[in-house]
LUMMI-527603 format. One record per residue (C-alpha): x, y, z. Coordinates in steps of 0.02 Angstrom, whole numbers, plus 50000, padded with zeros to 5 digits. Each point is the difference from the previous one (the first is absolute). Layout:
# residues N
XYZ
...
***
This chain:
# residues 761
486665073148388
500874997250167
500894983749939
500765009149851
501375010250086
501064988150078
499964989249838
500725017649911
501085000350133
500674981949986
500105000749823
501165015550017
500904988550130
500624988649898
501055009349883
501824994449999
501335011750092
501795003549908
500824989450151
498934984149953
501094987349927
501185003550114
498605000150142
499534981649937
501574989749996
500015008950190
498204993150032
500794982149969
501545004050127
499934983550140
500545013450145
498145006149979
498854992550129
498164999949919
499275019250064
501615006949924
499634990149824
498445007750009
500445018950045
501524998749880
498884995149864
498725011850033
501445016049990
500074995249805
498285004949970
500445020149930
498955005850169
499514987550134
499105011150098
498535003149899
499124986849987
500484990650167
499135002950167
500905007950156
499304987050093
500374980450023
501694989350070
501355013549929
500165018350060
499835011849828
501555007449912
500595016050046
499555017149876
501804993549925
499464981549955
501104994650168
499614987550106
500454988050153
501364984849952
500804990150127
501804997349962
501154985750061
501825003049946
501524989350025
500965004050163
500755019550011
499105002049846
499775019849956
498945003349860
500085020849910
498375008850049
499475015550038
499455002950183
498315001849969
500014983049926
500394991550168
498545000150118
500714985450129
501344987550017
500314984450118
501774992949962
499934992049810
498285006449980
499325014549939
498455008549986
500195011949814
498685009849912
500284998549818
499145000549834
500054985849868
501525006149916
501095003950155
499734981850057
500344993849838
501615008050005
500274994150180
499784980549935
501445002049922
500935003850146
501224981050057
499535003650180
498274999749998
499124983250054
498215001450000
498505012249983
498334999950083
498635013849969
499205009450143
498404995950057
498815007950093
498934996150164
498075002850035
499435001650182
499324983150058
496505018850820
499005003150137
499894980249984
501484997649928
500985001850166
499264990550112
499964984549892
501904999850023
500045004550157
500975015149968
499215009650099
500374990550153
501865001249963
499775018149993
499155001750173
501304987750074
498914982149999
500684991950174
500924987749902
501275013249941
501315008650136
499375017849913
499055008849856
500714998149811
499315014949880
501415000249893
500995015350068
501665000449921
499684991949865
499435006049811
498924994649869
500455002449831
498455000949858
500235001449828
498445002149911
498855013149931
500585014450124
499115004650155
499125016650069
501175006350134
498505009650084
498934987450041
499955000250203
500304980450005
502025005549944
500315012550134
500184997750202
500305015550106
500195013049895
501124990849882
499824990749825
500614981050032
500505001549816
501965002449996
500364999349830
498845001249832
500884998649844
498755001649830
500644990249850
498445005649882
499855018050031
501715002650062
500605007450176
500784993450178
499115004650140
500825001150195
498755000250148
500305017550006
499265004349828
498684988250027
499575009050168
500065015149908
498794992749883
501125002949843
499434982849935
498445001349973
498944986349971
501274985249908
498564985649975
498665005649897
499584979049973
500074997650191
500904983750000
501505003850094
499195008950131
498704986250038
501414988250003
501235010350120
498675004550132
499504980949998
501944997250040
500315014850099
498405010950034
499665008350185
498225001749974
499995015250053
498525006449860
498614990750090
499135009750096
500675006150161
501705000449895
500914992550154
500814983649910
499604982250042
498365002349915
499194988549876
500965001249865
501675000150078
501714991849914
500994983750027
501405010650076
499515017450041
501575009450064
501034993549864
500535013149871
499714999449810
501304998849843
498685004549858
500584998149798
498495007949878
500584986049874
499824998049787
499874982650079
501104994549858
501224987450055
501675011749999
499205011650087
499194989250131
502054995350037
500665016450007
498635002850120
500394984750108
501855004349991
499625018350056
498714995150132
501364986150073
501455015749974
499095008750103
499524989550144
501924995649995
500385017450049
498705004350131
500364983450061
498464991050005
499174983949968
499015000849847
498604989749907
499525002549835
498254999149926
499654994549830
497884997149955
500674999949804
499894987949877
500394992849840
499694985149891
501335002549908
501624984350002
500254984650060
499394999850155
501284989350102
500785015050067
501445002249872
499505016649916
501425015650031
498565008950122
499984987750120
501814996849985
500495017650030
498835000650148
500614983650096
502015009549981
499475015050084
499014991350149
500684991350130
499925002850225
498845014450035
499685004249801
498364989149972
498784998449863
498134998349982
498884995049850
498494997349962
499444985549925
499165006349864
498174998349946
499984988249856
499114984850087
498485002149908
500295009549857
500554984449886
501835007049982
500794985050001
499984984649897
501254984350011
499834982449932
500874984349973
500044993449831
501024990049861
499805006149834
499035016649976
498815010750089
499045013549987
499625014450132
498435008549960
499735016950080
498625014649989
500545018150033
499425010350138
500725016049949
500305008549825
501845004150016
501364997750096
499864978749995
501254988750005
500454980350003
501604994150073
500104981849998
501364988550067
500504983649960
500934983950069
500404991249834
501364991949906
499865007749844
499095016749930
498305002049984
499345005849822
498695013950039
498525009249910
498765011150076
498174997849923
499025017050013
498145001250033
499725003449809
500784980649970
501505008849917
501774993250073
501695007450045
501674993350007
501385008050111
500915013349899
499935018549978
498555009650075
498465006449907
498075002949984
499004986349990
498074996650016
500025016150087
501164998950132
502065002850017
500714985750020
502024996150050
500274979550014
501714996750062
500904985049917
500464987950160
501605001850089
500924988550133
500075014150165
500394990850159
500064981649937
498045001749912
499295004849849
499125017250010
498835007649890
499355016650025
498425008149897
499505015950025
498245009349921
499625019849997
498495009649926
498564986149996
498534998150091
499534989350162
499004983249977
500734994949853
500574978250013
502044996349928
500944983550011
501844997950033
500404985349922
501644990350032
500634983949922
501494989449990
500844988649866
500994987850141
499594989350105
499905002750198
499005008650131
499555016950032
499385011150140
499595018349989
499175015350099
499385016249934
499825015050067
499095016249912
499295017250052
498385006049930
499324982149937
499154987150086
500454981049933
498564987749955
500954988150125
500635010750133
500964991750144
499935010150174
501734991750070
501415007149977
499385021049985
500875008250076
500685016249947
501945004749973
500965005550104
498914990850133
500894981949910
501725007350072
501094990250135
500015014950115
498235007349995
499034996350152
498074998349890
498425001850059
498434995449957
498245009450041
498824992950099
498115006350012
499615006850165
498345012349961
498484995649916
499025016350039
500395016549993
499085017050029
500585013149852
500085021850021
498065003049968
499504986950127
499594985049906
500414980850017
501224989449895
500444982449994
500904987049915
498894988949897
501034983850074
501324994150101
500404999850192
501095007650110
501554990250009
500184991749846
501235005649865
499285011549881
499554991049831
501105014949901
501604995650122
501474990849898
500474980550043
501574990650003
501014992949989
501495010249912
500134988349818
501404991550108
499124994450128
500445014950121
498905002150135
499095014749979
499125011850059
500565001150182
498475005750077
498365008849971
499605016550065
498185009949967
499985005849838
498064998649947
498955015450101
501515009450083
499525018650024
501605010750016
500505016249978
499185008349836
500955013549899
499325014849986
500145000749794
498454985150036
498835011150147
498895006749840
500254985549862
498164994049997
500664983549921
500664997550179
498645005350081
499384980650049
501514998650066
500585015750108
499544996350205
498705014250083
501795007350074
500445008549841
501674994150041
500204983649956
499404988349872
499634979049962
501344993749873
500434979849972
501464988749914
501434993350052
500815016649979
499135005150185
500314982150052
502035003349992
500205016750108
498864991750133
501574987250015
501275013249954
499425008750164
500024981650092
501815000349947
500355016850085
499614994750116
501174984850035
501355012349939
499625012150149
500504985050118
501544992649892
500615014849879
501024985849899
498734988349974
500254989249829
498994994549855
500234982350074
499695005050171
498285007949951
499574986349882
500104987650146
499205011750110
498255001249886
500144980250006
500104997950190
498655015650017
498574995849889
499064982250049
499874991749831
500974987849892
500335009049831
498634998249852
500245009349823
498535012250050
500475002250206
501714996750000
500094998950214
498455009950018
499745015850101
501585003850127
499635002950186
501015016150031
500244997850175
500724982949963
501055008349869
500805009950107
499804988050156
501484989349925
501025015149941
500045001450212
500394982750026
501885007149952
500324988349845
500665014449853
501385001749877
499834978749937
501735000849879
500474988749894
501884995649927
499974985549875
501584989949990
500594984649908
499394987950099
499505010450153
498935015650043
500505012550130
498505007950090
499675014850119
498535007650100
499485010550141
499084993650125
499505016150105
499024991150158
500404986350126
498804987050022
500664990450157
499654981949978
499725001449815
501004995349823
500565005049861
500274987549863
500925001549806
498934988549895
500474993649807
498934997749864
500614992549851
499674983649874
500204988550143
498675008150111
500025012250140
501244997550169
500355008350114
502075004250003
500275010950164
499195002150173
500245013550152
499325008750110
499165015649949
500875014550079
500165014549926
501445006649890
500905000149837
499944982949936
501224991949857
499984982149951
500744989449873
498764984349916
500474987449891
499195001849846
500124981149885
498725005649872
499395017549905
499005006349987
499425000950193
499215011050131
500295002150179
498815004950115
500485006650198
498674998150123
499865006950167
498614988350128
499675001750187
500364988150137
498254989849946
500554998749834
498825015249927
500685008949850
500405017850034
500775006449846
500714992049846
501005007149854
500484989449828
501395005749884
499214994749848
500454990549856
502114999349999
501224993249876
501684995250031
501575008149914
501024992349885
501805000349985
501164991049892
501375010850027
500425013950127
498865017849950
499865017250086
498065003050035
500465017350080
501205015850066
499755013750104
500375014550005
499955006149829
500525013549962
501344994950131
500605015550131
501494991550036
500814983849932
499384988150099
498474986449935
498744986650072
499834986649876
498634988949993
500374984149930
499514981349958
500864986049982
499664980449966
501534995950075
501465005950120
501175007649877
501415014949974
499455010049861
500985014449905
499135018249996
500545013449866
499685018050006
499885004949816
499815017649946
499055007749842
501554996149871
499764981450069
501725001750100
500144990250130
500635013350150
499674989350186
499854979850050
500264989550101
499044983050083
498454997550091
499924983050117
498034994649988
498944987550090
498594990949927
498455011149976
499645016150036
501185009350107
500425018750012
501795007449992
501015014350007
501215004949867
501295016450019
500595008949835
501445008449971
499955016450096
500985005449845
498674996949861
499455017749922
497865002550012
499114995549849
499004985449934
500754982050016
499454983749952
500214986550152
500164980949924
499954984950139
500494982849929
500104997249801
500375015249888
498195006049928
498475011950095
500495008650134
499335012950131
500185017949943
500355011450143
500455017650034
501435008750109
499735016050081
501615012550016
***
């Protein structure tokens, strides 16, 4: 009797709406990535939400059929919407909540480039300190001129929520939590009203608050409450930025974007922690998330993700092959599954799905078949590959299926797959990790096991059934990135970490295994715990340089932890004291300014090391050498390398009078410009105060060029000439102190794009 209502339900499902025609030509549109072709095509079933779960990659439609698109328009594009419609925006793109028929209307809209559906994330130390050593930074290890605990700096979680009154979150009297801001149940929280206990209890999963006292806990809940206890954070006295997330993707960006906001204006470093997941794209660290994330990091605004847990699960399949192949796959969950498979090939595949009842299913419109819902995407160039996305609600787990894909032309193939609640007959554990850990900017961590026994609330003793301490835990993600991208960075503990336990979980008895004889805190494991444990690490480093850069941390984790990189280590477990042992050898602030055939670079180097060097090394097809040698005194340094091939890296290192290295920093992958003719890469200020600019400019050659000030009618109303050198150079240019305020259109070179800009009265 139980499996007879959700086939009533799916039956009512598939009823036609009056918008369905209309819905299907938009189905077919090429602007649709493959989530939107399946969303789009699901909103012309009469009433979607039936007979489809809440749960899987997608968040659910609103009580008004809305949900999340991603919108890329054409430059100054403006689309009509209401205001509720518009939940974030980044430049072209656009973050709108709309139901099927809205966005078919939109479609027809010139300006609009491409669509992508919202998807939605799934969350991925008593010992735990002391394995890094961060404890010893924290006391002040000799090695270090002074303690590090991460004063000044904040730590920004988004994640399940967290319990404002546990004692690990307050020091002195005060809560250490500035700034709570619920995106499920709604409010925003100041320390005040947290003080005050309006609140309440925001985590009833715990999640978020196991992860922010492992980043930022005082430890103050053990027993003799004095902090510096047992279960202590990373970097206790820095203050927390907490977001009670949907955890779908737009959200997870407005709460970065508010979390970065507001570090801006108390003017603070900040690090972000991310222990989400999802399976969901291609993996090479193109999707809009990750994207959106890298633009709105940069010096002092750093990110931290988790790798994800999918090492063993048998998430990922990927195969070379010529003409056809099949990936067979058994579900581990009833609803909420799905399949997205990408492919280097030079033609389409042709693909059927064959369903445990030996039935098949070619890509078209969705529908109930041998007692599941299925919706089989028909394949679709996105990013230079052919993807093709399934997606299966309302079955049951256990049940075998075969994607099978096959091609007419000649040539060779190579695919991977990636799919949440199934496990493939074939799984391959390289290449798992989660998005938005395959992102350019995320510094990633992996969890390493560092407790095998454990004593639980009533008393008695626990322990993992195998394993040892050190070793990566066999759930933790490998690398590389699909691309070959080093990652993960580092590993941190993330198997056995006891941390601070919400109190939603003190009288749960399915945690009772699990919760410590404190009554405080409680044993949680994945990657997710593995991340803040390194978000804390990188507090750290920002309480000694406030401007420290994705690069500059990236090279730091290299030089700190002792091991070449490996798809389930990466470099193994960082010495904090190291870590922050060569942020006080004085190199900081590594820049990089790519020319055409030369790179300009500048560094700090904040300590004198009499008798020493500093040297400017090259990396690039021809091998490394090194470019520039003096002595290493401290300062501002700038220096200009010639640069015959990209891409390249340079690498400054700073050694004492025996030659030892003391502190290294690498630039990281760089790539010439490219000029054929004279271009403006930037202005400032704008909105201009007065009429007076900085141009930044490049040139291949030494040249007098014309500028034109045009404005909105395309009149031209100001020019004159602009004498460049070769390369990059930076000028001035004065306007007409007679030019009315308004919007203008500056033009350098050639009529066609220009530089809008704005005058101020």
């Amino acid at each position: 009797m139980n499996r007879l209502l959700p086939l009533v339900l799916l039956l009512a499902v598939l009823r036609w709406s009056p918008a369905a025609s209309s819905l299907a030509e938009a189905w077919r549109d090429p602007r649709l990535d493959a989530p939107a072709r399946l969303l789009l095509e699901e909103c012309r079933l009469a009433d979607p939400a039936a007979g489809l779960t809440s749960r899987g990659p997608f968040p659910p439609a609103d009580g008004a059929g809305r949900r999340g698109w991603f919108i890329l328009g054409e430059p100054g594009w403006r689309p009509t919407l209401d205001p509720d419609q518009v939940r974030w925006r980044a430049g072209e793109r656009w973050l709108l909540d709309l139901d099927g028929p809205a966005l078919e209307k939109l479609l027809a809209d010139p300006g609009l480039r491409a669509v992508s559906a919202e998807g939605r994330l799934e969350p991925c130390l008593d010992l735990a300190l002391p394995l890094s050593g961060a404890h010893l930074v924290q006391a002040g290890a000799p090695e270090l001129s002074r303690p590090y605990d991460g004063a000044g700096t904040l730590v920004g979680v988004i994640d399940s929520g967290i319990d404002p009154a546990h004692r690990d979150f307050w020091l002195d009297g005060r809560c250490r939590i500035l700034r709570l801001w619920d995106q499920v149940a709604g409010g925003l929280f100041d320390r005040a009203a947290l003080e005050a206990g309006a609140a309440g209890n925001r985590d009833p999963d715990g999640h978020g608050t196991h992860v922010a006292a492992i980043a930022a806990g005082g430890g103050r809940s053990a027993p003799g409450g004095a902090g510096g206890g047992p279960f202590i954070g990373h970097a206790p006295a820095a203050e927390l930025l907490v977001v009670r997330s949907t955890l779908s993707e737009g959200d997870i960006l407005r709460a970065a974007e508010w979390i970065f906001a507001t570090a801006d204006q108390l003017g603070r470093p900040c690090v972000i922690n991310l222990s989400l997941e999802t399976h969901l794209g291609a993996h090479d660290g193109s999707s809009t998330l990750e994207n959106e994330l890298e633009a709105m990091s940069g010096p002092g605004r750093l990110l931290v993700c988790a790798a994800g847990n999918a090492a063993a699960a048998g998430r990922h399949a990927s195969a070379e092959y010529n003409s056809s192949r099949s990936l067979a796959f058994t579900t581990t969950e009833g609803d909420g599954l799905y399949l997205d498979a990408w492919l280097d090939s030079p033609d389409a595949p042709a693909v059927s799905l064959l369903l445990p009842d030996g039935s098949r299913r070619e890509p078209g419109p969705a529908g109930l078949q041998a007692g599941w819902f299925v919706q089989l995407a028909p394949p679709a160039l996105e990013g230079g590959r052919w993807r093709v996305l399934l997606r299966l609600e309302q079955g049951r787990a256990g049940e075998a299926f075969q994607l099978q894909l096959s091609h007419g032309g000649p040539g060779f193939r190579s695919l991977h797959a990636w799919g949440g609640g199934l496990a493939f007959a074939q799984p391959d554990p390289a290449s798992t990790l989660g998005i938005p850990a395959t992102g350019d900017s995320m510094l990633v961590a992996g969890a390493l096991l560092h407790r095998l026994v454990w004593t639980d609330e009533p008393g008695r003793r626990w322990q993992y059934s195998e394993g040892a301490v050190g070793e990566a835990a066999p759930f933790s993600a490998r690398g590389p990135r699909v691309d070959g991208l080093a990652r993960p960075h580092v590993l941190m503990p993330g198997q056995g970490v006891f941390s601070a336990m919400s109190a939603a979980l003190a009288a749960d008895p399915a945690w009772s295994r699990w919760r410590h004889a404190d009554g405080a805190h409680i044993l949680r494991q994945g990657t997710s715990m593995a991340a803040p444990a390194l978000a804390g690490l990188i507090a750290l480093a920002l309480e000694r340089e406030p401007r420290l850069s994705f690069r500059q941390a990236d090279s730091l984790l290299r030089l700190a932890a002792p091991e070449d990189w490996s798809p389930a280590r990466g470099h193994g477990l960082p010495d904090a004291v190291r870590l922050l042992g060569f942020l006080q050898a004085g190199l900081s602030r590594l820049e990089a300014r790519p020319g055409l055939d030369e790179v300009e670079l500048t560094w700090k180097l904040g300590s004198t090391h009499p008798g020493g060097w500093q040297a400017l090394l090259r990396r690039d097809e021809a091998g490394e050498a090194e470019v520039w040698r003096e002595e290493a005194t401290a300062g501002d340094w700038r220096v200009t390398a010639a640069a015959p091939h990209s891409p390249l890296e340079f690498v400054v290192e700073v050694r004492d009078e025996d030659g030892t290295l003391l502190d290294r920093l690498a630039t990281g992958s760089l790539t010439l410009l490219a000029a054929r003719h004279p271009r403006l890469l930037a202005l400032w200020p704008n909105p201009v105060p007065g009429r007076r600019l900085q141009l930044e400019l490049i040139s291949p050659a030494a040249v007098e060029q014309p500028w034109t000030l045009l404005n909105l009618g395309g009149a031209r109303v100001a020019g004159g000439r602009l004498v460049l050198g070769r390369g990059r150079q930076g000028l001035v240019l004065e306007l007409p102190a007679k030019l009315a305020a308004g919007t203008y259109l500056l033009q350098v070179g050639e009529p066609g794009a220009g530089w809008p800009l704005t005058l101020l009265p």
